[in-house]
C-alpha positions, 0 to 999 in steps of 0.5 A: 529507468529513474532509479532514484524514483524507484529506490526511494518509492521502494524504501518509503512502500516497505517502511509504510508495509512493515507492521501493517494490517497486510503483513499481519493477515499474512502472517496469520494465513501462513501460521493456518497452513502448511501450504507456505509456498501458497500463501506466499504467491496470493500475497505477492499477487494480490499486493501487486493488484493492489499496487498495479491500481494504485499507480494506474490511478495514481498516473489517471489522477495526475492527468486530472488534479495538480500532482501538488493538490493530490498530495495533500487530499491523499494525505489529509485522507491519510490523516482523517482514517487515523482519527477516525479510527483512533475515535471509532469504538 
């Protein structure tokens, strides 16, 4: 195990989640039942799909761009939805 790797992937995927859209949704699906411990399982599950395609893509993506040029699509990608949506009505 890498921890370096894992702890800095930790620190930088809990920053990024903190405020999110995901954290919101989940707060509102909570605040609509009583069934806490219910919400609490689809949304450790469902974010551990979505984090499961994202490194096998990831890892799948590596092997066919230069990790160096991936970085800059997936950020100028990153970049381009913010702008789309700060224009979007």
């Amino acid at each position: 195990m890498d921890w370096k790797i894992f702890f800095s992937t930790f620190v930088t995927l809990f920053l990024a989640e903190m405020g999110d859209k995901t954290q919101f949704a989940a707060l509102a699906a909570s605040a609509n039942t009583r069934s806490t411990f219910s919400v609490l399982i689809a949304v450790i599950l469902a974010l551990s799909l979505a984090g499961t395609i994202g490194v096998l893509a990831g890892k799948w993506m590596g092997v066919l761009i230069n990790p160096f040029y991936l970085k800059w699509i997936s950020g100028s990608l990153f970049i381009s939805m913010g702008f789309w949506i700060l224009l979007s009505k």
